[in-house]
Each structure stands twice: as C-alpha cells, then as structure tokens.
N, C-alpha and C positions, 0 to 999 in steps of 0.2 A: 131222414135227417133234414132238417132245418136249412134255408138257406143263412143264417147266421155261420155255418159250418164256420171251423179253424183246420186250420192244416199243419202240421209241423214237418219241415223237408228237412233230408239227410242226403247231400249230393257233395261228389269231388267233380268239380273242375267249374270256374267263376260262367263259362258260358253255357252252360248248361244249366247253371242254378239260375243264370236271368232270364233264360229262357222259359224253364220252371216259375219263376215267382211273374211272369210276366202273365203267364196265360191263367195264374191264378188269379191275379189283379185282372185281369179282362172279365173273368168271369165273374166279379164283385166276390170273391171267399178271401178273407182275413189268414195271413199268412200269422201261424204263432214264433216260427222262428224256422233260421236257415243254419245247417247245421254242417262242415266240412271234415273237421277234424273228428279223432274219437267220444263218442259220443259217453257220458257218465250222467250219473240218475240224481246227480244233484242239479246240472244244466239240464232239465227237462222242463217244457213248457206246457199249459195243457192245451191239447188240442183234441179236437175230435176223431184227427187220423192224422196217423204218423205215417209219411213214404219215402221210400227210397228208394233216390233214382241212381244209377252208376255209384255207389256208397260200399268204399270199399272194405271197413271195418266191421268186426261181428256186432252184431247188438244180441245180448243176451236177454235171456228169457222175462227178466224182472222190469226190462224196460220194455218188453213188448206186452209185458199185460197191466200197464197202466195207461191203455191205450185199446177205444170201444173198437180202431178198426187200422190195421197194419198191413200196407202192400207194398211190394218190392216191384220194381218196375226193372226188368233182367235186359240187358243187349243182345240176347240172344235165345232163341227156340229152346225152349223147355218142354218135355225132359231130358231133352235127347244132351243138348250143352249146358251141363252146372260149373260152377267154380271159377275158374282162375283163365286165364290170353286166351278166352272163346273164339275173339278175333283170329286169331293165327291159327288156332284148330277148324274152325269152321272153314281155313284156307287151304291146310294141309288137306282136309278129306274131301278137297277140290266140289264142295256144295253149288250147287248152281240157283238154291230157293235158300235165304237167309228169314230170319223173324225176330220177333225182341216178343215180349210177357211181361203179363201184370199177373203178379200170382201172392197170394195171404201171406204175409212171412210166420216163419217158424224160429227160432234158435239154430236150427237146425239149416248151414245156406242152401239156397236156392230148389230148396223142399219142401214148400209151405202148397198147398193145392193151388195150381193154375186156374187164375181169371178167363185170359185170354193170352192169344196167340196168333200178333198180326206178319203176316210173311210179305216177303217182297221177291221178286227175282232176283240173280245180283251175278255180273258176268267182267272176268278179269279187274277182279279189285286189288288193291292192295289193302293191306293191315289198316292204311289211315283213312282210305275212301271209305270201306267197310265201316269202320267205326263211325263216319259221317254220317252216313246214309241212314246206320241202326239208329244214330241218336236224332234224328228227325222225322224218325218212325214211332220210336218213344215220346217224345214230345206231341205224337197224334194221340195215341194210345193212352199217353197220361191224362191229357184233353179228354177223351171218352168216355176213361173212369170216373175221371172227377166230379163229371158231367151225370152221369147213371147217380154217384155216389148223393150229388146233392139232391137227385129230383125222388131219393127213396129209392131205388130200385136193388134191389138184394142180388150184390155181385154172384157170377157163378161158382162153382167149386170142382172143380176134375183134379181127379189123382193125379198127382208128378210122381208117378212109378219109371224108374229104369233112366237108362241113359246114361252118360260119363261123367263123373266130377272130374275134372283137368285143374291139374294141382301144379305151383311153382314148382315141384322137383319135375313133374311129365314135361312140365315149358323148357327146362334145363338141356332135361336130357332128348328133347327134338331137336333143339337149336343146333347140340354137335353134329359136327360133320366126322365121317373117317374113308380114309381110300378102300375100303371093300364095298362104300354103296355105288350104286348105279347112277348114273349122269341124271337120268331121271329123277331119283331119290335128292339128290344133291339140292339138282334145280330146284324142288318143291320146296326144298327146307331154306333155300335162303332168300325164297320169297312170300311162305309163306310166315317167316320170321323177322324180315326188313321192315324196321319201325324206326325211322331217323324220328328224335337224336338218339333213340336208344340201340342196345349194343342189338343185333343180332346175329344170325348162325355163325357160329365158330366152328377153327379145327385147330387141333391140339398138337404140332410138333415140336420135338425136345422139349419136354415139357411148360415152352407155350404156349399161351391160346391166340390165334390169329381170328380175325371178326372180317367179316365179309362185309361191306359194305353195298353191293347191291346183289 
C-alpha cells in the first residue's frame, strides 16, 4: 500500500479519537473521516482501511467488504476476552497480565483472526485506571499497525478460537450482590464493578435495588 494511504476511523469517546486522528496526522496518512455514532452505508467514505478503535456498535458485513482492509483494535486480550465490560471481567478473575489486539474484523464481534497481542502487567487497578492504561497501549499498537500497514507488510492472521464472549446480561447478573456470598465474593464484585458515574454492584431488598458506591 501506498503512502498516499486513507484511513477511515470508527471510535466512541472525543479523546481517544484525537488521539487516533493525531498519530495519523504525524504519520502524514489522510484521515477519510471520523466516525462516533452508528455507522450506515450511505455515510461511508472511501478509504483504503476502515478501523475501529473502542467502537461500540456492529458494523455489518456490507460495510465491511467495501473496504481492501478492516481491523478492529480490542481493549482487551483476545481470545480469551470478547464482548461486552471486559474491563470489570478482566478484574473479577483478579488477572495480574492485561493486553489490548489488533485483529481483521468479521461481522461476526471480536472474531475476525488476531493481528497481534500487546500485554502489560497490571497490579491493583480499578475499572478506570485499567481502561487508562489499555487505551495507551492501543494507541502504541495502533501506531504499529499503521505503520507495518503503510510500508506494505502483510498483517499476520492467528485463529481467535475460544475464550468468553461477556455479554450485558453476564455484566447484570455479576454486578448483584445477595447475603449467601462470601465476604470475599462480595468484595470482588463491588470492585471489580465500581465505575463512577456509573451505577455499580447492587443488592436487591424488598424489592429494591440498593448500588454500592465503593
């Protein structure tokens, strides 16, 4: 590929997209457009490769094959974490080695064959440092690809076999608390659930929900 390359990005959140369209402007590659909301195939611009960084809505199949080359750029170690509050799962099963992935997208989320898979160590985080940390890890990683992607070099391809899709009902139903778990159990779930401003772990009396707030 050409250094004339185009990019077209698909990212939620304003600092991360400046961050994204920054390090593509450094690199001289023409941004075709930056894209937050859900994405439809009449707002399509041509670029030479579509990516998505933290982009939380599907893109279907028709807009990924009018496009020579589509990577998703994941917060988190594939295969093992697909889907949905990776962050708080990756905290629940108390992980001490965290990673983010550039891997082909598919229709299909976070299933498309893995690029790569950069790790970090990661010791007493919460929900928000976590998420910090992966997305300045991505921001190297995207850097890398881009980088391989303009000078010609044919991305790798490894199966993404196995591992957990973690889904808004799984996030649901960790978050409750109820008086049979163990003080252990407790403690894991309303930290590894604590995401100010959002709600985290609850318990349910007379038909209440009470939210813990740390």
């Amino acid at each position: 590929m050409d250094n004339g390359m185009k990019v077209f990005v698909l990212s939620d959140g304003r600092e991360l997209q400046d961050n994204i369209c920054s390090t593509l402007e450094e690199m001289g590659i023409e941004i075709s457009d930056v894209i937050s909301e859900s994405i439809e195939e009449k707002s399509l611009k041509d670029a030479d490769v579509l990516v998505s960084v933290c982009y939380h809505s599907k893109i279907n199949k028709n807009i990924l094959s009018k496009y020579p080359l589509c990577i998703n750029f994941h917060p988190a170690p594939l295969p093992e974490y697909k889907g949905f509050a990776v962050y708080n799962f990756g905290l629940y099963n108390e992980e001490s080695r965290w990673g983010v992935t550039a891997h082909h997208m598919t229709d299909d989320i976070d299933c498309g064959d893995i690029i790569e898979v950069s790790y970090f160590n990661i010791e007493k985080e919460t929900v928000n440092s976590l998420k910090q940390k992966s997305h300045l890890e991505l921001i190297s990683l995207f850097e890398k690809t881009i980088k391989k992607i303009k000078e010609g070099i044919t991305l790798p391809r490894k199966e993404n076999i196995g591992g957990t899709n973690y889904t808004r009902k799984m996030f649901d139903e960790f978050r409750e608390i109820n008086t049979s778990m163990s003080s252990c159990e407790v403690n894991k779930r309303i930290h590894s659930f604590h995401c100010p401003p959002h709600n985290g772990a609850f318990i349910i009396i007379d038909d209440t929900k009470y939210y813990f707030n740390s």
